[in-house]
C-alpha positions in Angstrom: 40.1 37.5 -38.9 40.2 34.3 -40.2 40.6 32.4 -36.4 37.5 34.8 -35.6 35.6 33.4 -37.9 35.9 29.8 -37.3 35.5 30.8 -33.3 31.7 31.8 -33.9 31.0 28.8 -36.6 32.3 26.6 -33.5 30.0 28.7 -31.0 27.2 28.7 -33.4 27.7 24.6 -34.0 27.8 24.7 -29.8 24.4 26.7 -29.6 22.7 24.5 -32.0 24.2 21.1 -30.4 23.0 22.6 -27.2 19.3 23.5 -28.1 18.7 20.4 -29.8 19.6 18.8 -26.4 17.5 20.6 -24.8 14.5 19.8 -27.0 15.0 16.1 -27.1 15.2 16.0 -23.4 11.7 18.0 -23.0 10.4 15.8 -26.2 11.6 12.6 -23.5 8.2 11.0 -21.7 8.0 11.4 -18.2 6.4 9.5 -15.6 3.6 10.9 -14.1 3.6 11.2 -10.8 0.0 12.1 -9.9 -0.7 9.1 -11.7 1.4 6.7 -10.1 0.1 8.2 -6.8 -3.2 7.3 -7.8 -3.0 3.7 -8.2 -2.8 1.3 -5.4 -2.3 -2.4 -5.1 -5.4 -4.3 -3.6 -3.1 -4.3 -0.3 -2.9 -0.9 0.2 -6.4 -0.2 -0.5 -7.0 -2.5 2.2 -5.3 -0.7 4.6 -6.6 2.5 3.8 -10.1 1.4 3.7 -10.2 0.0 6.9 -12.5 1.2 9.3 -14.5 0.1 12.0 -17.0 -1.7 9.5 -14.0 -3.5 7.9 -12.9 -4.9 11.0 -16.1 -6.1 11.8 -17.2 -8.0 8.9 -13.8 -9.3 9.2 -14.3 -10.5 12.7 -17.6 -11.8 11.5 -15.7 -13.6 8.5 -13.2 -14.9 11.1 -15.6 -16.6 13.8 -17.7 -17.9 10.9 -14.8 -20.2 9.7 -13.4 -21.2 13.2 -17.2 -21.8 14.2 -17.4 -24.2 10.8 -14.5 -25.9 11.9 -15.8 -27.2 15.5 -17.8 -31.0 15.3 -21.3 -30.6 15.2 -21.5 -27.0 14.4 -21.5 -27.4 10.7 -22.0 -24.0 8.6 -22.6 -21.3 10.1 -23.8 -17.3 9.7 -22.2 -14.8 12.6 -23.5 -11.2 13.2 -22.0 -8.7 15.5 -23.0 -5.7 16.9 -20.2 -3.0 18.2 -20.8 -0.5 20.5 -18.7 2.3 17.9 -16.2 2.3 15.2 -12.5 1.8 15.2 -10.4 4.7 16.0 -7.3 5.6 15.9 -5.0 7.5 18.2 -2.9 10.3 16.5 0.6 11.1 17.9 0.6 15.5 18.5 3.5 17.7 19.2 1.6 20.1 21.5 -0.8 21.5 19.7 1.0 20.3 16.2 -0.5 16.7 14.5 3.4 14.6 14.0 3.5 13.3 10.2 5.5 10.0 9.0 6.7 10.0 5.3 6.3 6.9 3.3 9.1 6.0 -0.1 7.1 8.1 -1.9 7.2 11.3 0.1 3.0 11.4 1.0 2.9 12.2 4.4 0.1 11.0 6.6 -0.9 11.5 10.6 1.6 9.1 13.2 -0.8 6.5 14.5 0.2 5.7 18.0 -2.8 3.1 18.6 -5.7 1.9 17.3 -8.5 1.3 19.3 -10.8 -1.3 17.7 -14.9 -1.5 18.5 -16.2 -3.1 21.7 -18.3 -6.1 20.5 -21.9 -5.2 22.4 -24.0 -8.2 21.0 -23.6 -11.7 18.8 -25.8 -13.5 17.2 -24.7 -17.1 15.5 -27.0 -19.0 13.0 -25.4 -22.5 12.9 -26.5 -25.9 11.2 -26.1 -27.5 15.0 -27.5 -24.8 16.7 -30.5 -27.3 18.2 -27.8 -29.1 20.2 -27.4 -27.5 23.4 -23.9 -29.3 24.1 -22.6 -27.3 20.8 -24.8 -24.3 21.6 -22.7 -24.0 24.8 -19.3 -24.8 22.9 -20.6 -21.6 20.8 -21.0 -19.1 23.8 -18.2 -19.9 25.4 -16.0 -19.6 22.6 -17.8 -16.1 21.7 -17.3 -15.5 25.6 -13.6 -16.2 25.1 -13.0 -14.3 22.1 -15.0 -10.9 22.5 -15.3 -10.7 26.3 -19.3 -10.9 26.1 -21.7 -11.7 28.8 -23.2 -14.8 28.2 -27.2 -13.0 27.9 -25.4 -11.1 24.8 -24.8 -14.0 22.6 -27.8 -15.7 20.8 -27.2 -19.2 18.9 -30.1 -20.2 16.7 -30.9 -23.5 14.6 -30.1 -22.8 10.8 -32.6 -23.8 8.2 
């Protein structure tokens, strides 16, 4: 009886060993998932966020420092008008939408092209804008870059 005995002090010692374990692995912190999900780096809210709006302001942004960088032009303001917003062409399987997974599992619609606004209108505000040599420079740069009849671009004097 004796062997017996020390068999279930062992199995006893085994259980105990065991649970304790168990209760230090569920004491453990854990990542949160949900939370890492959750935040972004500034780059990747960029890319989600951008939308036909985004792309125009940057366009606007863009042609406003090229436009600062020609003689005579000095600073400059740039508006544009777009005939819609960007959109973006989703890849289906017949009648299916086809998914991509990023590292992190989230699945999100296969993009097959993006098709960005027509520019419709453009109005520049520049420092030089009373030169008509410079005022010309300005359309047909506009003329070059958005493919925009020259009666759709406006340059005006700054104050």
């Amino acid at each position: 009886m004796k062997p017996l005995q020390d068999m279930m002090k062992k199995e006893k010692l085994v259980v105990i060993l065991l649970a304790g374990l168990l209760l230090l692995i569920i004491a453990l912190p854990v990542k949160d998932r949900e939370g890492e999900e959750t935040e972004k780096t500034p780059s990747e809210e960029v890319q989600e966020a951008d939308g036909g709006q985004d792309w125009q302001e940057k366009m606007e942004e863009r042609l406003t420092r090229v436009l600062e960088q020609v003689k005579g032009v000095g600073k400059t303001e740039v508006f544009l008008t777009c005939e819609s917003t960007e959109k973006k062409v989703v890849e289906k399987d017949e009648n299916d939408t086809v998914y991509e997974k990023d590292a992190r599992g989230n699945q999100s619609p296969y993009v097959t092209t993006e098709v960005y606004p027509k520019v419709t209108g453009v109005l520049v505000v520049a420092q030089g804008g009373d030169d008509p040599v410079i005022v010309q420079k300005i359309q047909e740069a506009v003329e070059a870059l958005f493919q925009v009849e020259a009666h759709k671009i406006k340059v005006m004097k700054m104050n």
